[in-house]
C-alpha positions in Angstrom: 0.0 0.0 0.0 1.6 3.6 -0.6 1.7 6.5 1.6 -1.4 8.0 -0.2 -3.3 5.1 -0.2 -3.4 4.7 3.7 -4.1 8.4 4.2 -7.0 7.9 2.1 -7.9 4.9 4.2 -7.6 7.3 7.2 -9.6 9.8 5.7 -12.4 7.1 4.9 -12.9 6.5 8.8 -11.9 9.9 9.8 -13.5 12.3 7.0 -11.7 16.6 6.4 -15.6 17.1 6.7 -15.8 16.7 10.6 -12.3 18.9 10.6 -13.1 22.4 12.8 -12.6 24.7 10.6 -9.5 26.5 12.2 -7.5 23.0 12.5 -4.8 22.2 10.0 -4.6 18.4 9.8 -4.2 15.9 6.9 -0.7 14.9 5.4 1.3 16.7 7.3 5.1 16.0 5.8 5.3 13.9 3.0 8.6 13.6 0.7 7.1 10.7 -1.7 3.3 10.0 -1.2 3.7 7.4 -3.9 6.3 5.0 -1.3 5.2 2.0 -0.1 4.3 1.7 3.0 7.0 -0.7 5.2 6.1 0.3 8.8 3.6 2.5 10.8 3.8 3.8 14.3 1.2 5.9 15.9 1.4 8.6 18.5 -0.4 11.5 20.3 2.2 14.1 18.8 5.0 13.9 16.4 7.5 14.6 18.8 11.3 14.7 18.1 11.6 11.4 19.6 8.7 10.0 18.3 9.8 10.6 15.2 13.0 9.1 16.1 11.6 5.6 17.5 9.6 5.3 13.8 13.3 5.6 12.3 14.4 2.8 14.8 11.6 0.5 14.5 11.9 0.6 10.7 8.4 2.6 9.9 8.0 5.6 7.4 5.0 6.3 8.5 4.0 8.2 11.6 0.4 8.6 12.4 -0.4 11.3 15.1 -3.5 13.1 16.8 -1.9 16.6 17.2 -0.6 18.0 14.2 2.7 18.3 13.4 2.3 21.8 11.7 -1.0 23.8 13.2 0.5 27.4 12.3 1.6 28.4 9.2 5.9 28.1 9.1 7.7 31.0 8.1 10.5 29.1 7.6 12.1 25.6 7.9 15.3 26.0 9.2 15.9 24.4 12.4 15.2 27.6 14.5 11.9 26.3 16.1 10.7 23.2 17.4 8.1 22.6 14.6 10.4 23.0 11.5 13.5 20.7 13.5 10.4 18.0 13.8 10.1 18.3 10.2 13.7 18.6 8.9 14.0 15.2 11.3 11.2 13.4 9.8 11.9 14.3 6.3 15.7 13.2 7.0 14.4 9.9 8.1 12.1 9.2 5.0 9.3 9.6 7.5 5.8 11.0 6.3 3.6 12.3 8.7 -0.1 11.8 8.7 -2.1 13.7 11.3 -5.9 13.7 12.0 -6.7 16.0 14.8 -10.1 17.5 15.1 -11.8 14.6 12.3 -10.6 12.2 14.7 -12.1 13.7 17.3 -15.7 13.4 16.1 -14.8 10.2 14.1 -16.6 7.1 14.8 -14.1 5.1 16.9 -12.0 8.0 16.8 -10.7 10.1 20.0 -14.3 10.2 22.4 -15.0 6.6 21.5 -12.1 5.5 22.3 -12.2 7.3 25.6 -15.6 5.6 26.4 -14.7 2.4 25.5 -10.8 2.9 28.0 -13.4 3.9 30.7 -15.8 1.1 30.5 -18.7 3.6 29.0 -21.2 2.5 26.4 -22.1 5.4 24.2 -25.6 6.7 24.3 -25.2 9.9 22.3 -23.5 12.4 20.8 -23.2 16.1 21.4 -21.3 19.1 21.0 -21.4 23.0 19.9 -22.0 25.1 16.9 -18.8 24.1 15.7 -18.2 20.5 16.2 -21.8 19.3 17.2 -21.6 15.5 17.2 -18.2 15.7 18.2 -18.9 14.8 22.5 -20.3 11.2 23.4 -23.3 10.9 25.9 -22.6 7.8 28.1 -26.2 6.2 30.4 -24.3 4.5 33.4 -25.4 3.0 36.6 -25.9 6.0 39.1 -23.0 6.4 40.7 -21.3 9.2 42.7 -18.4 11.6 41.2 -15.8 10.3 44.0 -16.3 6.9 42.5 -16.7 7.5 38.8 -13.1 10.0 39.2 -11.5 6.7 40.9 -12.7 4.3 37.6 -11.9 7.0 35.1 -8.2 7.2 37.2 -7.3 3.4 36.9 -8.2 2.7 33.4 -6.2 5.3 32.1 -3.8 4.9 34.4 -3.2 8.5 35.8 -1.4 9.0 38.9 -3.8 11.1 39.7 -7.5 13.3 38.4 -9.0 16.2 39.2 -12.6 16.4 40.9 -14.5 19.0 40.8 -18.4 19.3 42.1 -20.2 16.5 44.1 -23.2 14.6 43.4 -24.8 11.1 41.9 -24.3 11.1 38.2 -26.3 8.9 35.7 -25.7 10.2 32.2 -21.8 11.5 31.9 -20.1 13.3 28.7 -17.0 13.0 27.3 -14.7 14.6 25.6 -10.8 14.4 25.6 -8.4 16.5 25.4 -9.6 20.6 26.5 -12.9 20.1 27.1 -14.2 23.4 28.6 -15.9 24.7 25.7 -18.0 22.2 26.2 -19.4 21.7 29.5 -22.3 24.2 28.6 -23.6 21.8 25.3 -22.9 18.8 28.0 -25.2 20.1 30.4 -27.3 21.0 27.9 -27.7 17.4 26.7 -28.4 16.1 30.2 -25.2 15.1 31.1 -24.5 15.3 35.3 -21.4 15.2 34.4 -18.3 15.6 32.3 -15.0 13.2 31.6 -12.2 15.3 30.2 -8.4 16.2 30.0 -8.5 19.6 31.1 -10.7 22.2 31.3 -9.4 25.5 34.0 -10.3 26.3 37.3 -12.5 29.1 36.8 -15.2 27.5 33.7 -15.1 24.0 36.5 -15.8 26.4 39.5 -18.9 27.7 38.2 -20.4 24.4 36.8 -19.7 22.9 40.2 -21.8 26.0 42.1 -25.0 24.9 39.3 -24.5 21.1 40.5 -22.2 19.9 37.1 -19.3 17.5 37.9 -15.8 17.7 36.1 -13.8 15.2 36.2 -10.2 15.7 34.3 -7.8 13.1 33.7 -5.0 14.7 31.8 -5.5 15.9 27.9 -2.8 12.7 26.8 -4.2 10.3 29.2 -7.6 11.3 27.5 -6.7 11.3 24.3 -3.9 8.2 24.0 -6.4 5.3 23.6 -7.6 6.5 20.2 -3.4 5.5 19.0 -4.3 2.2 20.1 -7.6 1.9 18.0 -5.3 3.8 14.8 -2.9 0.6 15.3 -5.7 -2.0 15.4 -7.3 -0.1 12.2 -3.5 0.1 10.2 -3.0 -3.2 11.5 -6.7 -4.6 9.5 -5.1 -2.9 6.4 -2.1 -5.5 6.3 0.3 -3.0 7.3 2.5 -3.2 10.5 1.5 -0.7 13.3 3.1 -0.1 16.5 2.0 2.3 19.3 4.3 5.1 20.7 3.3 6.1 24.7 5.4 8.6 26.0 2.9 10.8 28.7 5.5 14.2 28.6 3.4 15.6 31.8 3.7 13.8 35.5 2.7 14.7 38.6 5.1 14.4 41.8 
């Protein structure tokens, strides 16, 4: 399969129509979209090392979440973060495929996978203006936020979440990653409650005084699974996939 071929595999399960409109995603880097493809690996960000282990384990393929370019580059030289990543990749015969936003809102993409980490079947969708199928709606066994924090902790494997708010939830929302903009369309949508990455003191505050729950995990722990279901999907096309975890935030 060549390099095009999988991104338009990708784009089959993860449409540019369900892109926000500000994102920049799609094939990111790409010296030779007509290569074979020998190798994928798949991580949260194109990192420097990232793009390194694909080089080691033999892929030319990387497959991220975050974009490896979301501004525009004034130049590639080296001088910035961004255009090193780039030089790297492009050193190493790596392309970079990134999906951000699509994925998101994509069935079995970035929420579904969350769900599914957390034990959550999906009820629903919801979301804003912008995006508005891009949250899921989970029905769960009433339960009370203290609880729901600890399950959402262990099966992503945080050292740690934040709780904000009190009470028994029933229906909970989720979105990875920031999730702030949408706590107003959860509550909206009947949720008592929202599973997120991060989402600021003062938007979780005020939700808590109206009787919302937040609960945030972390934007990678929240948004890692979906690299797993990327590899699984690769993997169904014949090709090779490994996954790339490497959380770059702790807590001491």
């Amino acid at each position: 399969m060549k390099i095009s071929e999988l991104y338009k595999a990708l784009e089959e399960i993860a449409p540019r129509s369900l892109s926000a409109p500000w994102d920049n995603d799609g094939l990111m880097c790409c010296a030779d979209a007509d290569a074979e493809v020998t190798r994928v690996l798949t991580a949260l960000d194109a990192t420097s090392d990232a793009i390194s282990k694909a080089a080691e384990l033999g892929c030319n393929v990387l497959v991220t979440h975050h974009p490896l370019i979301f501004k525009g580059l004034k130049s590639i030289n080296g001088a910035d973060t961004v255009s090193s990543r780039a030089i790297l990749a492009l050193r190493e015969g790596i392309s970079v495929i990134s999906l951000h936003t699509r994925l998101d809102a994509a069935d079995r993409g970035v929420n579904d996978a969350l769900a599914s980490a957390v034990g959550l079947s999906v009820s629903g969708k919801f979301g804003d203006s912008e995006a508005p199928e891009l949250g899921r709606l989970c029905d769960i066994p009433e339960t009370d936020a203290d609880t729901l924090a600890l399950r959402v902790k262990g099966a992503l494997g945080c050292s740690a979440v934040r709780v904000t708010g009190t009470g028994m939830i029933r229906k909970a929302a989720v979105v990875g990653g920031e999730g702030k903009d949408f706590i107003i369309p959860a509550i909206k949508a009947g949720a008592d409650c929202l599973i997120t990455g991060d989402a600021g003191y003062n938007v979780c505050e005020a939700a808590a005084e109206g009787g919302f729950v937040i609960i945030e995990a972390g934007h990678y722990h929240t948004e890692f699974p979906v690299c797993e279901k990327l590899a699984e999907f690769i993997s169904s096309l014949g090709i090779k996939a490994d996954v790339y975890n490497d959380c770059p935030n702790k807590f001491l």
